[in-house]
Backbone bond lengths (Angstrom), bond angles and torsions (degrees), N, CA, C in turn:
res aa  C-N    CA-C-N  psi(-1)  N-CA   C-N-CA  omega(-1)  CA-C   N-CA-C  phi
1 X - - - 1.463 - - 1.527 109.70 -
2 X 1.205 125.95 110.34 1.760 125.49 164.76 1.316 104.89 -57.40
3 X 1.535 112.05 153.45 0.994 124.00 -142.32 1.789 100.57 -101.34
4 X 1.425 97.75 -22.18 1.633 101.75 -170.80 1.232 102.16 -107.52
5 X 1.477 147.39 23.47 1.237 136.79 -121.63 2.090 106.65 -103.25
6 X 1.183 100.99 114.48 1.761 110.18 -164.09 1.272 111.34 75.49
7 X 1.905 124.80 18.91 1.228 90.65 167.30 2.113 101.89 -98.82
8 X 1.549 102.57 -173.90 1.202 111.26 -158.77 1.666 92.01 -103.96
9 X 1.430 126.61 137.41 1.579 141.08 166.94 1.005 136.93 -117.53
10 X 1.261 132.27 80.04 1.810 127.26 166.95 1.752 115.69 -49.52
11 X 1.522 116.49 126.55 0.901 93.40 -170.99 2.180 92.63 -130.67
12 X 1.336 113.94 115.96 1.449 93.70 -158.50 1.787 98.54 -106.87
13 X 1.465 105.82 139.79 1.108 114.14 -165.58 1.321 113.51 97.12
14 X 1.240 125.86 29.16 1.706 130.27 -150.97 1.293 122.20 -103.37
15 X 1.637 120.71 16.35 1.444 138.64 -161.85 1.169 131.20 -97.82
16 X 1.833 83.02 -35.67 1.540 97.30 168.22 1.640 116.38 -175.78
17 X 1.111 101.94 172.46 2.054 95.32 -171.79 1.546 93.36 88.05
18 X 1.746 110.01 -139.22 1.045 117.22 -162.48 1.431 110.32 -103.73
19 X 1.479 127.62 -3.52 1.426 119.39 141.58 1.066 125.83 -63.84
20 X 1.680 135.44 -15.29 1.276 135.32 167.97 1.519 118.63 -74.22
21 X 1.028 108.27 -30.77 1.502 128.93 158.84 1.836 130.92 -65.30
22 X 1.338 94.08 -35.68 1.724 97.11 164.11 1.320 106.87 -79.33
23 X 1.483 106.61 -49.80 1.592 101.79 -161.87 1.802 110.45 -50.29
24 X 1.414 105.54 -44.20 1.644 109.48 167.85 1.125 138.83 -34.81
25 X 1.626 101.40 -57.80 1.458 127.57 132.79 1.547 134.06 -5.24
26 X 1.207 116.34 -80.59 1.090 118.27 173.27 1.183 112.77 -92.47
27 X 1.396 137.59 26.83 1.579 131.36 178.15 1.660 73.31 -115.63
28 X 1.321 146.14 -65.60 1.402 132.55 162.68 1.485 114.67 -6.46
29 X 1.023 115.58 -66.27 1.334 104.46 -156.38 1.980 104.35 -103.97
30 X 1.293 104.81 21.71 1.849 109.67 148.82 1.884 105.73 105.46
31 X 1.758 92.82 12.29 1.697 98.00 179.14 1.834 93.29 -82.75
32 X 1.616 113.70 149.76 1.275 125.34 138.68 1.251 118.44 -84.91
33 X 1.418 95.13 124.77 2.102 102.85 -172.99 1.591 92.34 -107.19
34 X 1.371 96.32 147.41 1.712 113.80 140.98 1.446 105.24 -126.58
35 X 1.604 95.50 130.06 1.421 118.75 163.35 1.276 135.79 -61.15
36 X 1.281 144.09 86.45 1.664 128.80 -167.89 1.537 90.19 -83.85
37 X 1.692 112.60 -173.62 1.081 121.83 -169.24 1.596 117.09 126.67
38 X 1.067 120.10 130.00 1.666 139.46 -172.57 1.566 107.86 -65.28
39 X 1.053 117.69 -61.89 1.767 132.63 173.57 1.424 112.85 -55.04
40 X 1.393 122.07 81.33 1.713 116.06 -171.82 1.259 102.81 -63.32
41 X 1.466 137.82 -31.86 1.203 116.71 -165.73 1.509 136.32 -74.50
42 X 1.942 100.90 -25.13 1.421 127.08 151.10 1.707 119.24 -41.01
43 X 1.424 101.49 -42.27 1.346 107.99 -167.97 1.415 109.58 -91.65
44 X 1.648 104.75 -10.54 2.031 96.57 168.31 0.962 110.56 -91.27
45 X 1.454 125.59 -20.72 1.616 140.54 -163.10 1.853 90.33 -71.70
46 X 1.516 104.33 -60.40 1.895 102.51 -162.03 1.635 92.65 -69.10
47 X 1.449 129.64 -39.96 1.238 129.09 -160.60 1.496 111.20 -66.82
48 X 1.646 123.62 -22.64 1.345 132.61 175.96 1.567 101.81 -89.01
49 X 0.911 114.05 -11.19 1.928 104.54 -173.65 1.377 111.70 -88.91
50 X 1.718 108.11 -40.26 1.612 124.69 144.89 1.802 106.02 -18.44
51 X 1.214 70.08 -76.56 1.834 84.63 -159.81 1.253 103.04 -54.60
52 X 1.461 144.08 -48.80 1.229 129.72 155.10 1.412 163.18 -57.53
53 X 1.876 87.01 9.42 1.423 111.68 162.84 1.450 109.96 -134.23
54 X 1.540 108.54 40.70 1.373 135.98 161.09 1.783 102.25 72.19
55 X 0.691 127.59 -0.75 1.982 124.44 170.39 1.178 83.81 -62.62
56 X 1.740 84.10 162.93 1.890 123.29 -177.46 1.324 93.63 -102.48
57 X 1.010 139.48 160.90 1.350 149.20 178.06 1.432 128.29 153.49
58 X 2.013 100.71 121.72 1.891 89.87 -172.45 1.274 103.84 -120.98
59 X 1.499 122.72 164.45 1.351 109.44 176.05 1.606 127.07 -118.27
60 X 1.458 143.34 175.44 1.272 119.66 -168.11 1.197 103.96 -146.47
61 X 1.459 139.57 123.04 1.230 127.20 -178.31 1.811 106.41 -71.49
62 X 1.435 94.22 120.15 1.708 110.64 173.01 1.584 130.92 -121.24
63 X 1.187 113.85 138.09 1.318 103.66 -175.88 1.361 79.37 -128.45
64 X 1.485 100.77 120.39 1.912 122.42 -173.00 1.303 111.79 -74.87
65 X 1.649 122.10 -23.96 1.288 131.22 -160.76 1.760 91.02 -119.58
66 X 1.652 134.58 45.46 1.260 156.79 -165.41 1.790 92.28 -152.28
67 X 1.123 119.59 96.79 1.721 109.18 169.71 1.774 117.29 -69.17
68 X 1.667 109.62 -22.46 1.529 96.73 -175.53 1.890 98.44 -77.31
69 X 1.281 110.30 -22.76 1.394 109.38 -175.20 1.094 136.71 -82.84
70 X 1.384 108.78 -22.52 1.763 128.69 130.22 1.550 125.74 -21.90
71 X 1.928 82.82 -77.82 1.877 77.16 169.39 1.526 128.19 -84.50
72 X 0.750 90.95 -1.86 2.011 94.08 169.23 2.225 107.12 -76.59
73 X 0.909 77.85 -39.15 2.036 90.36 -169.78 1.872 71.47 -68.69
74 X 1.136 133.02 -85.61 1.516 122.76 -129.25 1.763 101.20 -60.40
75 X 1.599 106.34 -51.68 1.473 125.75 178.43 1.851 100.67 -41.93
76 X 1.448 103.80 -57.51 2.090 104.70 -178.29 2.112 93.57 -56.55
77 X 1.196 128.41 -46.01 1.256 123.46 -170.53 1.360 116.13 -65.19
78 X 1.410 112.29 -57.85 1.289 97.77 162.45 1.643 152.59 -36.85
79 X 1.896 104.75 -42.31 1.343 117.27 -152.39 2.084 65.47 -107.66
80 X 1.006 146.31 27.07 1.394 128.76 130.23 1.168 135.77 -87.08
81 X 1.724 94.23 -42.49 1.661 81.54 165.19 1.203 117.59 -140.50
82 X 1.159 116.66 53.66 1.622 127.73 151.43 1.633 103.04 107.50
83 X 1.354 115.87 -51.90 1.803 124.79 -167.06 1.173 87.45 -136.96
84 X 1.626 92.88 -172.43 1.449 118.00 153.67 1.461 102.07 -148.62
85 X 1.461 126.29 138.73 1.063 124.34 -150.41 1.569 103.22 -136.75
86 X 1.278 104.04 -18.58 1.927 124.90 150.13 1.364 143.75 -142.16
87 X 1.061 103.19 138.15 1.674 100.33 -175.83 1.835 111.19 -113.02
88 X 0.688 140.61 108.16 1.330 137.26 -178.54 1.705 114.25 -100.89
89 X 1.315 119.63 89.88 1.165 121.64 -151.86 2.158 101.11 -80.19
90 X 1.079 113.51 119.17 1.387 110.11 -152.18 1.898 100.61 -134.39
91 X 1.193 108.35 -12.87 1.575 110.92 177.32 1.040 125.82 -78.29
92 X 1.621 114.46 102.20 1.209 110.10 170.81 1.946 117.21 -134.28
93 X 1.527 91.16 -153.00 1.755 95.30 -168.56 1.517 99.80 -135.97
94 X 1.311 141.26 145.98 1.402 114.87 131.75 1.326 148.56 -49.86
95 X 1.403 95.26 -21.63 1.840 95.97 -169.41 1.492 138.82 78.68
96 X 0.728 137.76 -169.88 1.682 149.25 -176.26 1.656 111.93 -64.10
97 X 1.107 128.21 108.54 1.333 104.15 178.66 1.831 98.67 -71.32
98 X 1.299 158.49 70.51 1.527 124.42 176.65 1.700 103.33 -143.20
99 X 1.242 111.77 174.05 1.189 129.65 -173.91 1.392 85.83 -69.09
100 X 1.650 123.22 141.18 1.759 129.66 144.43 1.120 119.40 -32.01
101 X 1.387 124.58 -48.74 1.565 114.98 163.50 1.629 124.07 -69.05
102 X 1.232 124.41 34.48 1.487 139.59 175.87 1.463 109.21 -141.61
103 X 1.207 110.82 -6.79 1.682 110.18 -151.28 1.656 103.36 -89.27
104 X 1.453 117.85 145.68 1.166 119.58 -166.32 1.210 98.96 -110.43
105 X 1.379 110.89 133.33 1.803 115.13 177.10 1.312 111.43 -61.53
106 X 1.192 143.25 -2.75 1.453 141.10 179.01 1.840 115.11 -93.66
107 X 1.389 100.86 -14.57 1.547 118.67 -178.08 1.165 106.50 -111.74
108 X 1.277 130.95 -10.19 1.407 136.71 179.90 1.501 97.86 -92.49
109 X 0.987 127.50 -74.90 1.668 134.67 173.58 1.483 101.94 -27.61
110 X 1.504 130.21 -65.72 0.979 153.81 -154.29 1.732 98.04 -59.74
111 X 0.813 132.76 -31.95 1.424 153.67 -154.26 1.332 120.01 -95.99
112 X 1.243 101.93 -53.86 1.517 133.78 179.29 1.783 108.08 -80.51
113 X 1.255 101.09 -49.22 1.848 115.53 -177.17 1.807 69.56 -70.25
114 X 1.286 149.11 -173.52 1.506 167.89 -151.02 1.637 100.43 18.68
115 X 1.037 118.21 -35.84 1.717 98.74 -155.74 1.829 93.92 -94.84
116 X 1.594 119.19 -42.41 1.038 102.79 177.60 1.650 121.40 -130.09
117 X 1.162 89.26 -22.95 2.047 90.08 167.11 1.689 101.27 -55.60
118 X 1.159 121.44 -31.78 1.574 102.16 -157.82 1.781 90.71 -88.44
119 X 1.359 110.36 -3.65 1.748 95.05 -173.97 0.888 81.06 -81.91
120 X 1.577 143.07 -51.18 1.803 126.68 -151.95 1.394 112.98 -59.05
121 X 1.622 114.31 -47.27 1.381 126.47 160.52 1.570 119.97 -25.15
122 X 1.083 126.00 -75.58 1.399 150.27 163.49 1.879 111.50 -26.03
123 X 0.950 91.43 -85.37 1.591 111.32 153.84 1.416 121.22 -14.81
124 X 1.325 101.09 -82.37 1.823 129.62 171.46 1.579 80.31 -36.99
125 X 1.840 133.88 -82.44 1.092 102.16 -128.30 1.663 103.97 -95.09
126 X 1.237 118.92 -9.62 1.393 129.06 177.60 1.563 110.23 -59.18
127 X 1.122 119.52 -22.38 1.728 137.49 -151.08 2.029 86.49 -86.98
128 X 1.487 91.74 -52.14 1.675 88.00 -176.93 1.797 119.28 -69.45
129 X 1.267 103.73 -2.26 1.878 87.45 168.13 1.475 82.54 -104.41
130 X 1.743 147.74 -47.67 1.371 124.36 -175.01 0.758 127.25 -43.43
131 X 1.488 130.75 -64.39 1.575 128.67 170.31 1.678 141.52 -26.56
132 X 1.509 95.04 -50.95 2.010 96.74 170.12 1.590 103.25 -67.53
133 X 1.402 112.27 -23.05 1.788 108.33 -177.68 1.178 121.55 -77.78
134 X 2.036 116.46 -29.08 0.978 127.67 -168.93 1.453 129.47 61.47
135 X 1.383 110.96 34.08 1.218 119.53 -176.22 1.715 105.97 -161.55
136 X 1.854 130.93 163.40 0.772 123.46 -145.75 1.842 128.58 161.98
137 X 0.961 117.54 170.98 1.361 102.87 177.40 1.915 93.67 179.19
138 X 1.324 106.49 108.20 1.426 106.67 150.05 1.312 123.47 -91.98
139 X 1.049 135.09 155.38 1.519 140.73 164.07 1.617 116.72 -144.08
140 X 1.458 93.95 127.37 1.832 83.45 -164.37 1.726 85.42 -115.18
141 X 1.275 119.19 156.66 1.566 136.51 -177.92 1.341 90.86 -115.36
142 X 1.751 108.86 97.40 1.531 120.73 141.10 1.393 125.62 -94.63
143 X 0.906 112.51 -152.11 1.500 123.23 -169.42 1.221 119.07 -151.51
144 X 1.787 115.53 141.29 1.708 122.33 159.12 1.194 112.94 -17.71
145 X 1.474 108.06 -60.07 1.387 121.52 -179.86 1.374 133.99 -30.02
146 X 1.718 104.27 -41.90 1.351 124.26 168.36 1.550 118.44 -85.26
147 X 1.208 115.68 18.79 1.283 121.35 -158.47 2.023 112.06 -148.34
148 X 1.450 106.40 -57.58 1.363 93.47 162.79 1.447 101.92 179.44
149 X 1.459 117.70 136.18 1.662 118.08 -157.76 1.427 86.88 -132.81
150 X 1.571 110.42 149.04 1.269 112.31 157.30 1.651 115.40 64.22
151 X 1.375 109.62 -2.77 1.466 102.31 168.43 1.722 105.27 106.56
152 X 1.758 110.61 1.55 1.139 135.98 -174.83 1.393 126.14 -132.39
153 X 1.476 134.43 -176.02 1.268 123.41 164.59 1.753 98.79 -96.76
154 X 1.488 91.90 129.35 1.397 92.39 158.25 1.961 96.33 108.73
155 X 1.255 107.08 -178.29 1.454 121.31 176.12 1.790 114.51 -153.18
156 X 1.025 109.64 115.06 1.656 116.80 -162.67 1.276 96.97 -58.75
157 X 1.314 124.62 135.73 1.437 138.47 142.68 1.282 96.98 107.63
158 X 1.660 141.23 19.37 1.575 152.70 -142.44 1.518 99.03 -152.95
159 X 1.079 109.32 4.41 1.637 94.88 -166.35 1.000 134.75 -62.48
160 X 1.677 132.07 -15.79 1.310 148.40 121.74 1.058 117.59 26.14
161 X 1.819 87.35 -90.03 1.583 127.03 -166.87 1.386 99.34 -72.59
162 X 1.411 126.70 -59.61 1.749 108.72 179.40 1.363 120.12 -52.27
163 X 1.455 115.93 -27.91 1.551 110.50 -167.87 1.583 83.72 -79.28
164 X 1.359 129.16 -33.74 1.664 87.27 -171.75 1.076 114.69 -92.46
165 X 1.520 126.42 16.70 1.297 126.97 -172.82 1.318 103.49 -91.72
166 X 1.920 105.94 -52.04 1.606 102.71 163.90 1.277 110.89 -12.18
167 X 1.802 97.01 -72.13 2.420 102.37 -142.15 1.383 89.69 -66.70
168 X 1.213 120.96 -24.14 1.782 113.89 -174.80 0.880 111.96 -44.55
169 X 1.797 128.89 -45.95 1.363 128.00 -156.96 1.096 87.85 -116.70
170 X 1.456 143.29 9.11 1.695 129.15 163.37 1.717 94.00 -81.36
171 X 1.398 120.66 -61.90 1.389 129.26 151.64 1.693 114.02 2.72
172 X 1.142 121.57 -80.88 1.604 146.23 -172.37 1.641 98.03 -50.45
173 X 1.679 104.21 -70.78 1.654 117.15 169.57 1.800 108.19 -22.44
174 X 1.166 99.85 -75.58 1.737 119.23 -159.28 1.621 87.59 -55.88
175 X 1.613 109.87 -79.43 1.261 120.56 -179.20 1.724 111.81 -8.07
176 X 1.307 113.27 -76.14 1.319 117.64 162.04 1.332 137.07 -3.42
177 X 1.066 96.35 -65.61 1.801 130.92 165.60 1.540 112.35 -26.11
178 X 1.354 67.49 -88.18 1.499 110.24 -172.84 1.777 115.11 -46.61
179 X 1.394 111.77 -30.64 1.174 128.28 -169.28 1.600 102.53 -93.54
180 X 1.222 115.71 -55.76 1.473 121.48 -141.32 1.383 108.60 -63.99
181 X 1.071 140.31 0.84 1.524 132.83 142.34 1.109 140.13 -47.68
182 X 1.548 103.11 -30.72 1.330 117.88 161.79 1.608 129.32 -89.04
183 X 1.056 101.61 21.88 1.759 102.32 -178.54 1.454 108.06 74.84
184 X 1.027 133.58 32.81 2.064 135.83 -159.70 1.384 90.11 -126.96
185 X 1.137 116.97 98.53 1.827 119.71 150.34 1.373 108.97 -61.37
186 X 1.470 122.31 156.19 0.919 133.66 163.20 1.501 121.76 -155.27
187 X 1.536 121.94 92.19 1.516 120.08 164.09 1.438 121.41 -119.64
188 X 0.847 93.61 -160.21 2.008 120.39 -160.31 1.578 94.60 -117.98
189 X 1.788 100.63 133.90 1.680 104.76 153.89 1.692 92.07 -126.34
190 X 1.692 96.44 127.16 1.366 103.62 176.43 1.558 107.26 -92.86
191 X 1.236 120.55 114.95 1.788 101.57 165.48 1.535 118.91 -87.45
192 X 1.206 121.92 179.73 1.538 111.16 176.01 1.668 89.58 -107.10
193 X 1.425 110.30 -157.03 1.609 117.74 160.34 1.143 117.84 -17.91
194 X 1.375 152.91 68.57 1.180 145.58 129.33 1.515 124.76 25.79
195 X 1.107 149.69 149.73 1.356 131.10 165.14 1.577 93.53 -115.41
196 X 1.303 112.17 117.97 1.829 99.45 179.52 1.899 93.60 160.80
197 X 1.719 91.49 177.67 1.471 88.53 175.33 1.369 123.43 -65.57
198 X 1.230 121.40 2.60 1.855 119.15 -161.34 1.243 82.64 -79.06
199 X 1.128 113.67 -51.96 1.923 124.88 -151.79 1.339 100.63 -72.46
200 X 1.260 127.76 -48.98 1.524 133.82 170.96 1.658 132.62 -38.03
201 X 1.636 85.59 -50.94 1.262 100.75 -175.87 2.190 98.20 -67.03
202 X 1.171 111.67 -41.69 1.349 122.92 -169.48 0.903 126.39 -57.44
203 X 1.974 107.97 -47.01 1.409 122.01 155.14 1.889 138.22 -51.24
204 X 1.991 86.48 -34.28 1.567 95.11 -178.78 1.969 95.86 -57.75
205 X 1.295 96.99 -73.03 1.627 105.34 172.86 1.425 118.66 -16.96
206 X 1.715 118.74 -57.16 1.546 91.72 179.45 1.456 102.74 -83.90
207 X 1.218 139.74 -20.16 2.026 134.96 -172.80 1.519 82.00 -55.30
208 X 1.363 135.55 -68.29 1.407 136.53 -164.59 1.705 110.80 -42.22
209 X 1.528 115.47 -40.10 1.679 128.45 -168.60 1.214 70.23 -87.78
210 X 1.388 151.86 -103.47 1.172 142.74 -121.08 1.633 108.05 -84.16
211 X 0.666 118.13 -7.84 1.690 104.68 179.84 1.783 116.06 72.09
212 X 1.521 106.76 13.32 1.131 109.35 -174.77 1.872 107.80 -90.18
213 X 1.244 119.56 173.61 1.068 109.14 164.02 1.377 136.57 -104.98
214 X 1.365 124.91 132.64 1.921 137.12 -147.33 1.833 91.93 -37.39
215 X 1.297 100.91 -51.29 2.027 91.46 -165.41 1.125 108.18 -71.03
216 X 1.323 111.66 -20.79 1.552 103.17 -170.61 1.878 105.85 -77.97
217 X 1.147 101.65 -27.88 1.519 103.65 176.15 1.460 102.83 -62.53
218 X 1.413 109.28 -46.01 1.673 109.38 -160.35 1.712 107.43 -65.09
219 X 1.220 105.25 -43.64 1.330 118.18 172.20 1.149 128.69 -27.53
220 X 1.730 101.80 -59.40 1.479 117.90 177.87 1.337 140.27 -61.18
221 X 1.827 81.88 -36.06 1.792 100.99 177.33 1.424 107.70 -84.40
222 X 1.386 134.32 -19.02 1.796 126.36 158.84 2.062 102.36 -81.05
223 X 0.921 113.84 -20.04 1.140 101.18 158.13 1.890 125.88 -58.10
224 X 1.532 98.97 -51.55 1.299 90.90 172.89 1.590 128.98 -90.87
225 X 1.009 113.84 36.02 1.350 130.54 146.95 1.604 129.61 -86.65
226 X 1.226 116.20 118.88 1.377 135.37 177.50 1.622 108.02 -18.82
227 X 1.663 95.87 -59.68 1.378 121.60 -171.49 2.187 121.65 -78.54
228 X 1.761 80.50 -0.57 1.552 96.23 -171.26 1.537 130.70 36.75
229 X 1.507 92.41 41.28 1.601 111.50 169.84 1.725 104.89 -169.89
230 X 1.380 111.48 155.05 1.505 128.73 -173.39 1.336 104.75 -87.51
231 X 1.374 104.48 128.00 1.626 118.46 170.29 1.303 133.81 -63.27
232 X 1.138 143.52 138.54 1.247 147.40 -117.71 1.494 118.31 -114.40
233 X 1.036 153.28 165.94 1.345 137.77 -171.61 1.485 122.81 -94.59
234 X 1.522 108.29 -6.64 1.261 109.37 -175.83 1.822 88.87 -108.78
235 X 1.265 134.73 -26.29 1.304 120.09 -176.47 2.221 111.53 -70.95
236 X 1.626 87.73 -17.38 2.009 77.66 171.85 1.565 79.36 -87.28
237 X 1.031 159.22 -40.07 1.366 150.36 175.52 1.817 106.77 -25.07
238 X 1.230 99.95 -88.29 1.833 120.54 164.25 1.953 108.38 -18.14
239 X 1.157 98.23 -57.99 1.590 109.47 -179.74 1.889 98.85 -50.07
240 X 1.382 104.62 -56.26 1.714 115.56 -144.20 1.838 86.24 -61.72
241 X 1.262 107.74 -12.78 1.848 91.09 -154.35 1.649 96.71 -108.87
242 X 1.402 135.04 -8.89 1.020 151.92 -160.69 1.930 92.83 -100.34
243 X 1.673 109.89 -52.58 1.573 116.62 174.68 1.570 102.70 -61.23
244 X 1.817 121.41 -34.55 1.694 118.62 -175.87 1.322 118.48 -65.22
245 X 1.557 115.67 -35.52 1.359 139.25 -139.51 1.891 82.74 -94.47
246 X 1.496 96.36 178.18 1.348 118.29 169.80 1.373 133.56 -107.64
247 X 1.667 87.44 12.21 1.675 95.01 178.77 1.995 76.69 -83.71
248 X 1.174 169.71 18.69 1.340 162.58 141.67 0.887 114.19 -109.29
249 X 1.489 113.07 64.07 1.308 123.49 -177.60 1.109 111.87 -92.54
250 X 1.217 133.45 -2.17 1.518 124.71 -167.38 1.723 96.41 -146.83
251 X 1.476 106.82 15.02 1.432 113.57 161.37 1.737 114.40 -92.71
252 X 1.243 109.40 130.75 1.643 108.58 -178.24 2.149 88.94 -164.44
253 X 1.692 103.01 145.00 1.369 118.63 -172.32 1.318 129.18 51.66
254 X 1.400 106.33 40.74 1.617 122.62 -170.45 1.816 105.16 -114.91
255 X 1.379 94.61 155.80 1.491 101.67 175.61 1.604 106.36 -118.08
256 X 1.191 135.20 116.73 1.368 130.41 -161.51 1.919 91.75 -109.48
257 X 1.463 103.77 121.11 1.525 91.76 179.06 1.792 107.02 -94.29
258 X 1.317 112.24 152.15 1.321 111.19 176.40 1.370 103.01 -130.43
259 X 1.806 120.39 80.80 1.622 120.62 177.43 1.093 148.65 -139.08
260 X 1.607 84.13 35.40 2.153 113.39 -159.66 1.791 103.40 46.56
261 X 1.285 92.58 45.94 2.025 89.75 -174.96 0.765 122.86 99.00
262 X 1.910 130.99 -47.17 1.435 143.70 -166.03 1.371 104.72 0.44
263 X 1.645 134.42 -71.79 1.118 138.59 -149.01 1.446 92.85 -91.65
264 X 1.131 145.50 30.71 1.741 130.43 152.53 1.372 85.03 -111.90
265 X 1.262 94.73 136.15 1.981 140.41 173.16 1.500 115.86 -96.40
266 X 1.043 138.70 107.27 1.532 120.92 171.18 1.620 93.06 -113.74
């Protein structure tokens, strides 16, 4: 028996990285996904691979940090296929690599509007077909980052990205709350380092600020993993469908980390 089988999935950011990887995910195990996401061509590329290992799945050009385009994507998802029964809020950015005292208010906004204004968005409008159903599942994709870097809170020269990673999972917390009367889970899968282009692109950015060199960064950060290697894009995948499913049924306002360890310090 699949585990998600006829229920309905928004999956935003779903084209490529590790939304391309959930969305697989849960079309595996018997969810119909729609893909949101800015890059249409990402989203025909994952949306045809669906289709060629027989999943349902449509996609919608979204700009998450756009509120009429928010509710237009959830409203087109719904009146296709009846509900929506998950949202896995997964769109994000890196941001600025620079110190706060460099940081430009147009990249700061910019950062914050994608990583967590567009989850509230999402949320906000997904919440109104959950609620009359009384049933549900958010899942928001934060990060170590928002949680503890370097043996600390936070990651120097990222502050962007942690501050929106923070409200993400203050977001998820409250969300919780707020929801759980109605049968609506709502948690967080934090990954650490990624292994993929997100992480790449992030790392080139600080080797460039720091003058260090790209492997030597990469090095360090599978060094500080428990497991002395970076977790994979389909294992925060594995997590997202385990938080959808009902084997977590009695999980709600949790942050599930996925980071071969990353965040244990000795």
């Amino acid at each position: 028996m699949k585990l998600l089988k006829d229920r309905v999935a928004i999956v935003t950011g779903g084209g490529r990285g590790i939304g391309r990887a959930i969305a697989f995910a849960l079309s595996r195990e018997g969810a119909k996904v729609a893909l949101a996401g800015r890059t249409v061509s990402s989203l025909e590329e994952t949306w045809e691979e669906i289709g060629k290992k027989k999943g349902k799945a449509i996609y919608v050009k979204t700009d998450v940090t756009d509120e009429n385009q928010v509710i237009d994507m959830v409203a087109h998802v719904a009146e296709k296929f009846g509900k929506i029964d998950i949202l896995v809020n997964n769109s994000g950015i890196t941001g600025p690599t620079l110190k706060v005292m460099d940081m430009a208010l147009d990249k700061w906004n910019e950062t914050i509007a994608v990583d967590l204004t567009g989850a509230m968005l999402c949320a906000r409008e997904v919440l109104k077909y959950m609620v009359p159903k009384r049933r549900g599942v958010i899942i928001n994709i934060v990060s170590e980052g928002g949680r503890s870097g370097d043996g600390r809170s936070g990651f120097p020269m990222r502050s962007a990205y942690c501050a929106s990673k923070m409200g993400l999972i203050g977001l998820t917390e409250t969300l919780s709350i707020e929801v759980g009367e109605y049968n609506i889970r709502v948690n967080g899968v934090s990954p650490g380092p990624v292994n993929g282009g997100h992480l790449f692109d992030a790392m080139r950015a600080k080797a460039k600020a720091t003058g260090k060199p790209f492997e030597e960064i990469m090095e360090a950060l599978a060094a500080s993993c428990s497991l002395k290697r970076l977790p994979e894009e389909w294992e925060v995948a594995e997590a997202v469908v385990f938080l959808a499913s009902d084997l977590s049924s009695g999980i709600t306002g949790q942050i599930l980390p996925v980071s071969c360890g990353q965040h244990i310090r000795l």
